[in-house]
VEXVODREN-292380 format. One record per residue (C-alpha): residue in one letter; y, z, x. Coordinates in steps of 0.5 Angstrom, whole numbers, plus 500, padded with zeros to 3 digits. Each point is the difference from the previous one (the first is absolute). Example, Ala and Ser with C-alpha at 12.3 -4.5 7.8 and 13.67 -1.06 7.14 Angstrom:
REM residues 2
<atom residu="a" y="491" z="516" x="525"/>
<atom residu="s" y="507" z="498" x="502"/>
***
This chain:
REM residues 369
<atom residu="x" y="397" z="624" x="791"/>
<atom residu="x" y="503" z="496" x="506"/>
<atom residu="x" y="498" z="503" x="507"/>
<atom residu="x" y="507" z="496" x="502"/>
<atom residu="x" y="504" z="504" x="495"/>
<atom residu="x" y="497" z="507" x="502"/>
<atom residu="x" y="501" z="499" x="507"/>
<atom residu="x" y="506" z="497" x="500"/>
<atom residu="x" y="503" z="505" x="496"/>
<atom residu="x" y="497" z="506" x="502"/>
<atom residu="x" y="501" z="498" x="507"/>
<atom residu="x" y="508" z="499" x="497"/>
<atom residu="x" y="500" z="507" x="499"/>
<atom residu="x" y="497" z="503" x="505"/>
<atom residu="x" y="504" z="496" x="504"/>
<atom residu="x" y="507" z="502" x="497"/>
<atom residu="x" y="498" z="507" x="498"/>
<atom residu="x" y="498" z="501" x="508"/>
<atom residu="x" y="507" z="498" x="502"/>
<atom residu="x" y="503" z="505" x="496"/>
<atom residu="x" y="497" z="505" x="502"/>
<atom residu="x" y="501" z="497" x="508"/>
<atom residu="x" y="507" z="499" x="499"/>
<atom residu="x" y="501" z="507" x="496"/>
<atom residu="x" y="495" z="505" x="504"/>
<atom residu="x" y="500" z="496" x="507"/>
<atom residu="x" y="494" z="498" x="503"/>
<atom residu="x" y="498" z="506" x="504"/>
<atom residu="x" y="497" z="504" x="496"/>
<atom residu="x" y="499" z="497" x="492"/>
<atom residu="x" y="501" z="493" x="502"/>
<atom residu="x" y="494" z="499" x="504"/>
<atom residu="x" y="496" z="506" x="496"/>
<atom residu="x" y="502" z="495" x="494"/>
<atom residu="x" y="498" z="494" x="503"/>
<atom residu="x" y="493" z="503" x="502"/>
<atom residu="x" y="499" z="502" x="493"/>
<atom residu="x" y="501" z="493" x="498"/>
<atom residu="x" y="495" z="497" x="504"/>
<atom residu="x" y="494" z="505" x="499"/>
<atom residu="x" y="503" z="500" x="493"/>
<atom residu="x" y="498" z="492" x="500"/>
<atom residu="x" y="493" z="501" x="503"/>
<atom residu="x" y="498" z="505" x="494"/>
<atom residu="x" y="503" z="494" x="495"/>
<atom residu="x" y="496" z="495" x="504"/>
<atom residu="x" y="493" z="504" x="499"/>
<atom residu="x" y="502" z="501" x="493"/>
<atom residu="x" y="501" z="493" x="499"/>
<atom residu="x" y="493" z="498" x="502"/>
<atom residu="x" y="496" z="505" x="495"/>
<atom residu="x" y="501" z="500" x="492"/>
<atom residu="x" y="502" z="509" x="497"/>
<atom residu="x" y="494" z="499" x="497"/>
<atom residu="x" y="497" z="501" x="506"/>
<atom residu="x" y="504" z="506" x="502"/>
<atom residu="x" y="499" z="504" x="493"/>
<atom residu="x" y="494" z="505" x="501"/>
<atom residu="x" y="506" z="504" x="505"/>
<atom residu="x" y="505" z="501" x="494"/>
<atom residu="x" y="498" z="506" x="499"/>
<atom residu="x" y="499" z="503" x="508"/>
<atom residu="x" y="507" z="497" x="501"/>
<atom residu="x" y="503" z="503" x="494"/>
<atom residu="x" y="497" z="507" x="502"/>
<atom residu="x" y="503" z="499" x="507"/>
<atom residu="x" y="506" z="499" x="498"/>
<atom residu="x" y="500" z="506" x="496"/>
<atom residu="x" y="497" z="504" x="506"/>
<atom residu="x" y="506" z="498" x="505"/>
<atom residu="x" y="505" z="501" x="494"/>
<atom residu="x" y="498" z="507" x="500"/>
<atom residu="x" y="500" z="501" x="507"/>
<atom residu="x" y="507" z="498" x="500"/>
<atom residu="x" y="502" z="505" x="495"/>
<atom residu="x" y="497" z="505" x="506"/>
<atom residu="x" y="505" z="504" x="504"/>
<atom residu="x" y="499" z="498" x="508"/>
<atom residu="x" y="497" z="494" x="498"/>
<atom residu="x" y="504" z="495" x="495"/>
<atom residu="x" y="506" z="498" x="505"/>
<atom residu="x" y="507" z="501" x="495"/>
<atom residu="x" y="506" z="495" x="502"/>
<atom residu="x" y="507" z="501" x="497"/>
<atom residu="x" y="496" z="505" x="494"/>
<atom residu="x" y="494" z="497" x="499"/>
<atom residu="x" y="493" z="502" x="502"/>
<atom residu="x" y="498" z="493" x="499"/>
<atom residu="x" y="495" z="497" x="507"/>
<atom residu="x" y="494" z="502" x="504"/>
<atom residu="x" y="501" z="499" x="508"/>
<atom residu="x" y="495" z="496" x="503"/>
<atom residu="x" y="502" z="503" x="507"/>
<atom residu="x" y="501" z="493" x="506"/>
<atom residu="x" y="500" z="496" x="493"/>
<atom residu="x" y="506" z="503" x="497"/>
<atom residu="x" y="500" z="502" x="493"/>
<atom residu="x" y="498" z="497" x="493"/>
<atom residu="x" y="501" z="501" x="494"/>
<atom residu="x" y="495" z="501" x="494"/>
<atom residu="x" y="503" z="498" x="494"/>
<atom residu="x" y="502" z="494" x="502"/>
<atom residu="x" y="491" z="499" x="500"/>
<atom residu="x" y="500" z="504" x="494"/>
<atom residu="x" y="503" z="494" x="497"/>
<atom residu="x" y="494" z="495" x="501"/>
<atom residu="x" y="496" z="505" x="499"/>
<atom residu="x" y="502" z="502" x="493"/>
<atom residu="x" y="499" z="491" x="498"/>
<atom residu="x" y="494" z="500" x="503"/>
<atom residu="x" y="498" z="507" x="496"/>
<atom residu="x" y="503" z="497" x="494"/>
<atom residu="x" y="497" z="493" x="500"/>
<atom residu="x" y="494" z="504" x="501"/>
<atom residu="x" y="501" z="505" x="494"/>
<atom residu="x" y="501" z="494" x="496"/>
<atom residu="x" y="496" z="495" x="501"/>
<atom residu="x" y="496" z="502" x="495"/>
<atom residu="x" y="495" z="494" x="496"/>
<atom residu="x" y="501" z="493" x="498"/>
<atom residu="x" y="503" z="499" x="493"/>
<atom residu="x" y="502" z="507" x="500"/>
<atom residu="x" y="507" z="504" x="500"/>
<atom residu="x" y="500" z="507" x="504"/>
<atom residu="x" y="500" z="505" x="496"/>
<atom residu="x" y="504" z="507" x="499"/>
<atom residu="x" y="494" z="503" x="506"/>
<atom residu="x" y="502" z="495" x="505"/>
<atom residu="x" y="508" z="500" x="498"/>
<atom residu="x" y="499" z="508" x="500"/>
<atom residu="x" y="497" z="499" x="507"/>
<atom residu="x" y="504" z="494" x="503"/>
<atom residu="x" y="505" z="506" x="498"/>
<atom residu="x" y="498" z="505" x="503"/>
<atom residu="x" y="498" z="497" x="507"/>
<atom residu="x" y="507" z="498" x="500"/>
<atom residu="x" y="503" z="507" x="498"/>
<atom residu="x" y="497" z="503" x="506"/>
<atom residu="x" y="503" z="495" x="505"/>
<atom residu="x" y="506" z="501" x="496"/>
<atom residu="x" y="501" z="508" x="500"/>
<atom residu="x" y="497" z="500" x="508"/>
<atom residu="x" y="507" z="495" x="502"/>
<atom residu="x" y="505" z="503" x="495"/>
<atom residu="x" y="499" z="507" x="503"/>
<atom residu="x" y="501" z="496" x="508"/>
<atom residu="x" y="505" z="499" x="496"/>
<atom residu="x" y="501" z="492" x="500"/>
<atom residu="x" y="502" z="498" x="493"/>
<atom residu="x" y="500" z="492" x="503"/>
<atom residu="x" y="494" z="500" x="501"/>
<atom residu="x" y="498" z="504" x="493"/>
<atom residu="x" y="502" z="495" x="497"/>
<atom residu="x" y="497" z="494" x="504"/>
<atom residu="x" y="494" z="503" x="498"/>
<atom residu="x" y="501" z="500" x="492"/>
<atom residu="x" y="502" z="493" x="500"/>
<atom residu="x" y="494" z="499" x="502"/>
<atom residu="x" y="496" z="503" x="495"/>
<atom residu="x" y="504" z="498" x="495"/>
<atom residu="x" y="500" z="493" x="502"/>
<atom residu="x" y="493" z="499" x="502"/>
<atom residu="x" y="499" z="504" x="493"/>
<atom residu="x" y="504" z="495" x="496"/>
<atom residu="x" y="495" z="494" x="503"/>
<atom residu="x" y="494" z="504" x="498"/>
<atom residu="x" y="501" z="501" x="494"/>
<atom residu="x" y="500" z="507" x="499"/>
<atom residu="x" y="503" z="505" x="494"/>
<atom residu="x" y="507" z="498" x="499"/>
<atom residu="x" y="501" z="506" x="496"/>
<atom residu="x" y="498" z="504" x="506"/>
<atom residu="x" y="505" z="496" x="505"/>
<atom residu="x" y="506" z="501" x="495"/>
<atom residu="x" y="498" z="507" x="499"/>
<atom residu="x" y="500" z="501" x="508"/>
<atom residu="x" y="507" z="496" x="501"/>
<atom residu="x" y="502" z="505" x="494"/>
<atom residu="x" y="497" z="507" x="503"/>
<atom residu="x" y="504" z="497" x="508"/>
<atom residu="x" y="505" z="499" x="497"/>
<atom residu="x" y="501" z="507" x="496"/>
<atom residu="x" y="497" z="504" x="506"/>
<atom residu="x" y="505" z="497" x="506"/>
<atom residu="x" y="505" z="505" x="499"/>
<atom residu="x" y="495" z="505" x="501"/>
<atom residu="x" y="497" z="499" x="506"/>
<atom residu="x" y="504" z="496" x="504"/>
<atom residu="x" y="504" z="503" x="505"/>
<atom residu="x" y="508" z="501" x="499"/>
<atom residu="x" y="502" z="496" x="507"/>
<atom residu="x" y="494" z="493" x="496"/>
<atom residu="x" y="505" z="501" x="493"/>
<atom residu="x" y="506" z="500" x="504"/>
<atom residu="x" y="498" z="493" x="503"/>
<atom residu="x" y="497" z="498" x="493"/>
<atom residu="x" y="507" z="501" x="498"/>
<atom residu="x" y="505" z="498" x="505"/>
<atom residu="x" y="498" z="493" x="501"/>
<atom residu="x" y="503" z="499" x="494"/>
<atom residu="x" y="507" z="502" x="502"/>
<atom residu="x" y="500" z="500" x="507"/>
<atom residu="x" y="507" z="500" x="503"/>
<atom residu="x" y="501" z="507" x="496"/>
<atom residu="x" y="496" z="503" x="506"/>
<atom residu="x" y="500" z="495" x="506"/>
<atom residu="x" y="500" z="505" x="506"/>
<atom residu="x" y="494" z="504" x="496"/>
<atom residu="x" y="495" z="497" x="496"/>
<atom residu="x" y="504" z="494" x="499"/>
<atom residu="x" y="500" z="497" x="507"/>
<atom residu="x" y="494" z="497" x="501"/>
<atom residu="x" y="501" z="496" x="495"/>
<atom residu="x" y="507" z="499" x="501"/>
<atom residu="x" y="499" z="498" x="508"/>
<atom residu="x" y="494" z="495" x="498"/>
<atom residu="x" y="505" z="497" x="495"/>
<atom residu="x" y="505" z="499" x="504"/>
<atom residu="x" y="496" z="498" x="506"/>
<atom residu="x" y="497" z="494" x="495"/>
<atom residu="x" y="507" z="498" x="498"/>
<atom residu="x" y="503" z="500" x="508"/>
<atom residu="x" y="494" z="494" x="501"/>
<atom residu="x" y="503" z="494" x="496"/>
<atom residu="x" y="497" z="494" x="499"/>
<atom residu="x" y="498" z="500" x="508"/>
<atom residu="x" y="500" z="506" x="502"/>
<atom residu="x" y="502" z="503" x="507"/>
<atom residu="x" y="494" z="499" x="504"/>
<atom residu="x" y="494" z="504" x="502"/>
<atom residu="x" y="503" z="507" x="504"/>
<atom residu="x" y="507" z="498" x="498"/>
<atom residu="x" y="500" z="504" x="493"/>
<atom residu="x" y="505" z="505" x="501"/>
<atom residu="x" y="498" z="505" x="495"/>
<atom residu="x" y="493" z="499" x="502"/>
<atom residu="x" y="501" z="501" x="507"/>
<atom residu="x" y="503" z="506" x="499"/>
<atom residu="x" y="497" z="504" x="496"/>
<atom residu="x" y="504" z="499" x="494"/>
<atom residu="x" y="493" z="499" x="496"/>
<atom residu="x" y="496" z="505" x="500"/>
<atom residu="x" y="492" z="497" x="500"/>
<atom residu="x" y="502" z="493" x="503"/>
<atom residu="x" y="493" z="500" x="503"/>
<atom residu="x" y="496" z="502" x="494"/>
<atom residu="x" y="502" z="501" x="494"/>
<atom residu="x" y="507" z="496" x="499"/>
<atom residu="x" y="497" z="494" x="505"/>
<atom residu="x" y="503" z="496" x="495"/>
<atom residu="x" y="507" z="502" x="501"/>
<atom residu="x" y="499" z="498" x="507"/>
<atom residu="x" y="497" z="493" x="498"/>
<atom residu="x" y="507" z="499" x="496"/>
<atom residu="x" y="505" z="502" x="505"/>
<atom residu="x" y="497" z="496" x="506"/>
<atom residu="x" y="497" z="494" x="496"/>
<atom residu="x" y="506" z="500" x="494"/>
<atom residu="x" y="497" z="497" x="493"/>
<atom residu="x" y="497" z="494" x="503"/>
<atom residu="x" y="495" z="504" x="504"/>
<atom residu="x" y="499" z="504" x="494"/>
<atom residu="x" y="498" z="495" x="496"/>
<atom residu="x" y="496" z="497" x="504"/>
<atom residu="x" y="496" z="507" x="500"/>
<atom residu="x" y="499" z="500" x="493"/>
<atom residu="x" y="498" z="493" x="500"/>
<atom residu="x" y="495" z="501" x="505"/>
<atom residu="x" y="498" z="507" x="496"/>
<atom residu="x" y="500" z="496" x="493"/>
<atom residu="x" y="495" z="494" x="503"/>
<atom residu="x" y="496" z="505" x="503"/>
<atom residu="x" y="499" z="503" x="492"/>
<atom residu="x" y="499" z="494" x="497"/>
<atom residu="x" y="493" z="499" x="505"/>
<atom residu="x" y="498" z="506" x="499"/>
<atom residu="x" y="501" z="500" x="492"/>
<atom residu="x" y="497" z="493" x="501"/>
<atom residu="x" y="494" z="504" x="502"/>
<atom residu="x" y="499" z="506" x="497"/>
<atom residu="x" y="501" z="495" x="494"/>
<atom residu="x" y="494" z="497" x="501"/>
<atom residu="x" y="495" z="505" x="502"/>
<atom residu="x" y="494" z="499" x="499"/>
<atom residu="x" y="497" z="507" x="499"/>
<atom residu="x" y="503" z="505" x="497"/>
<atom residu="x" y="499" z="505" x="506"/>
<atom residu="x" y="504" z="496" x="504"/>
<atom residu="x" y="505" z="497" x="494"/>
<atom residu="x" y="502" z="508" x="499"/>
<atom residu="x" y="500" z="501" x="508"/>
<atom residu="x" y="505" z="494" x="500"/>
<atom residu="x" y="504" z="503" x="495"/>
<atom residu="x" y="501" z="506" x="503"/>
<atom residu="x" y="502" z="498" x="506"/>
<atom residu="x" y="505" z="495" x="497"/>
<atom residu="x" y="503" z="506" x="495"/>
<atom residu="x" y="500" z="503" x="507"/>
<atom residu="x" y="504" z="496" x="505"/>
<atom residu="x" y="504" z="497" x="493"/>
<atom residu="x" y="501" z="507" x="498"/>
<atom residu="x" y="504" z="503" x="508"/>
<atom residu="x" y="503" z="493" x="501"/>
<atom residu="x" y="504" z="500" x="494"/>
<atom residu="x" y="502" z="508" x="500"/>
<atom residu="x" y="503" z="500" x="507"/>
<atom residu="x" y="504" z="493" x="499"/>
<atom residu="x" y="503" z="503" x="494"/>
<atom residu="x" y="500" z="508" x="504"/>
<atom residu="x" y="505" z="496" x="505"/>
<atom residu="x" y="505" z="496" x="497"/>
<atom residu="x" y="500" z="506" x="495"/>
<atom residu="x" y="496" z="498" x="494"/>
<atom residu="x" y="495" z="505" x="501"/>
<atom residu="x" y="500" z="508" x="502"/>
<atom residu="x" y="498" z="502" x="508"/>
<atom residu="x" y="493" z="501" x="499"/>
<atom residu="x" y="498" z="499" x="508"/>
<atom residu="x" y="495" z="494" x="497"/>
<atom residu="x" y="499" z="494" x="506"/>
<atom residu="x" y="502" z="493" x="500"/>
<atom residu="x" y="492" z="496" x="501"/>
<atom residu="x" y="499" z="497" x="506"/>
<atom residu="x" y="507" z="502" x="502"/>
<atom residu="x" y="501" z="507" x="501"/>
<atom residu="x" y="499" z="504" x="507"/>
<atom residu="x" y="493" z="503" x="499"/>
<atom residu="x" y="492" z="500" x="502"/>
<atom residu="x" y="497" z="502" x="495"/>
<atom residu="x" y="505" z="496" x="494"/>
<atom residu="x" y="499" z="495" x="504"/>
<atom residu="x" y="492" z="500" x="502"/>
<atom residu="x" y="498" z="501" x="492"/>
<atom residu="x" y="506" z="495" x="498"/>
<atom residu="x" y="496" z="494" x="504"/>
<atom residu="x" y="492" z="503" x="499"/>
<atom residu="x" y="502" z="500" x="492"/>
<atom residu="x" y="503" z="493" x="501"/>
<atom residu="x" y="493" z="498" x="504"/>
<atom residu="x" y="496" z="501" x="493"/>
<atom residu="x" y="504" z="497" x="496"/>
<atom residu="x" y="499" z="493" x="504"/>
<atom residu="x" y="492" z="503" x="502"/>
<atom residu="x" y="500" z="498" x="491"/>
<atom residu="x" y="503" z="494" x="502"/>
<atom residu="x" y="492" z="498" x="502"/>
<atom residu="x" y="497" z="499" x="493"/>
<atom residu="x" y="508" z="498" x="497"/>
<atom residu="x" y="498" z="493" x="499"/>
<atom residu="x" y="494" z="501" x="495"/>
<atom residu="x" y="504" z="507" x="496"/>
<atom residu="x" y="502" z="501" x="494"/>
<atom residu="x" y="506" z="501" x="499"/>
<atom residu="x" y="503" z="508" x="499"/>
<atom residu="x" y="502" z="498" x="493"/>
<atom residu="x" y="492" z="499" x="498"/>
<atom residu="x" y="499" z="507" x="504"/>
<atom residu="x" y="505" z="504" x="496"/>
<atom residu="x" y="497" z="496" x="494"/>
<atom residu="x" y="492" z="503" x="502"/>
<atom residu="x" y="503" z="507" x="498"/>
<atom residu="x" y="505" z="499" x="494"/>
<atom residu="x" y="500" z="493" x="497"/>
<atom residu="x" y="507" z="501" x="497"/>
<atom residu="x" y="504" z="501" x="507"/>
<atom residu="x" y="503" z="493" x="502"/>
<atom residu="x" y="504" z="502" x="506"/>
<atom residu="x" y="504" z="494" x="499"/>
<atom residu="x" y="503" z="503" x="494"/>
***
């Protein structure tokens, strides 16, 4: 990993993602809360840099069950705070409000790293991928019944992806995918269908449940190639795009720094991928190669979904964009899991390679076929 390339652009991206929400929420208010998520959000990943996940893996456990206790206390009337429908944050009082989904996401990657990891030369059995499973079930059913579908499906992007890299039962991941898929129109609520549908054909309802979609669109396509200039998009600044902080940030970026500006952030978002894959590749312990991975399937996993949620490739599931959207707890866990990946860095010189890891388990995979 080149600590240049890191900072370089992830400092890109704060930087640009904090001026989206400057120019569309103003700094009153969430600029200047942004902004201090931001620094306190370095100093956790600056800590983290200087310790390797090896030496935080005894608190998997504890940390999981944490989070399982906040998720419920969530769920608890009077104490769980619901804004526009659902009942998704904790109030810390003068510190505001935090949001323990966004914490479970580490916490299922450090459990899961945990579960798997398992002995050398040996491929995780059908016992740690029913456990693995289980840990991220209870997750799974304490979020949906918030509800928050987005953050539902982060966390079974990170089981399967951090299953997938440790070797487990492929028969069991396709018999999982099968029974979701055969499931969703059961327990999905008719308002999440709708929005799984729409997307498709937004402009049949673009006041309705197509607005979202289609005002991010047009916002995007306003900007042209330079855009009109941070606080000067007019959709943006009128309130024609809903989110325009949160969610749809993005929209924001493209209306007010055109394609040029959003080029440059998929530039920036692409060289901070290759750095952190670079790491994850070349991990020396299989611990941290499943914590790495993890973290990659998780930041990989939100990016690519809200890209493709604004500019309409994708249905509204309220997942935010890494490093950009407004958010304390997004913003502190994003920065915090980027800090173990680098603290991996430390022995990256000597490591083998991810590849040699997936084959100590099953000598047949080659994740380069």
């Amino acid at each position: 990993m080149s600590p240049r390339a890191v900072a370089f652009s992830l400092l890109g991206l704060l930087t640009v993602g904090w001026l989206a929400v400057w120019s569309s929420a103003g700094w009153v208010g969430e600029g200047s809360r942004q902004l201090s998520h931001i620094v306190i959000g370095l100093g956790l990943l600056g800590l983290c840099t200087h310790s390797r996940p090896l030496a935080i893996r005894w608190a998997a456990v504890p940390f999981y069950w944490a989070c399982v206790l906040a998720l419920a206390l969530v769920l608890l009337p009077g104490i769980g705070q619901t804004v526009n429908g659902s009942q998704r944050w904790l109030s810390l009082g003068p510190l505001g409000s935090w949001q323990p989904s966004e914490f479970s996401k580490l916490a299922l990657i450090l459990i899961l790293a945990r579960v798997y990891q398992g002995r050398p030369g040996r491929a995780p059995g059908w016992g740690s991928f029913l456990l693995a499973g289980g840990c991220t079930a209870i997750f799974f059913g304490l979020i949906a019944k918030q509800p928050d579908l987005g953050t539902a499906l982060v966390l079974g992007a990170i089981f399967f992806g951090m299953s997938w890299v440790a070797g487990a039962p492929a028969l069991g991941l396709f018999g999982l995918v099968a029974g979701g898929l055969a499931a969703a129109p059961f327990v999905l609520h008719d308002y999440q269908k709708n929005r799984l549908l729409i997307f498709l054909h937004p402009e049949t309802d673009p006041r309705g449940l197509g607005y979202h979609i289609t005002q991010s669109q047009l916002a995007i396509g306003s900007g042209g190639l330079v855009g009109q200039g941070l606080g000067q998009g007019a959709l943006s600044q009128n309130g024609f795009v809903p989110e325009n902080w949160t969610d749809f940030v993005f929209s924001v970026i493209g209306e007010e720094l055109g394609l040029l500006g959003s080029w440059g952030l998929l530039l920036l978002a692409g060289l901070l991928a290759a750095q952190l894959l670079r790491v994850t590749w070349h991990c020396k312990d299989r611990y941290e190669a499943l914590v790495s991975s993890g973290v990659c399937t998780l930041l990989g996993f939100q990016g690519l979904v809200n890209l493709s949620m604004t500019v309409g490739l994708a249905p509204v599931v309220g997942i935010p964009l890494p490093f950009c959207t407004y958010g304390g707890s997004a913003m502190l866990i994003n920065l915090v899991a980027v800090g173990l990946i680098m603290g991996s860095s430390q022995a990256e010189s000597t490591a083998p390679k991810l590849q040699e890891l997936l084959q100590q388990t099953d000598p047949s995979r080659d994740v380069l076929a």
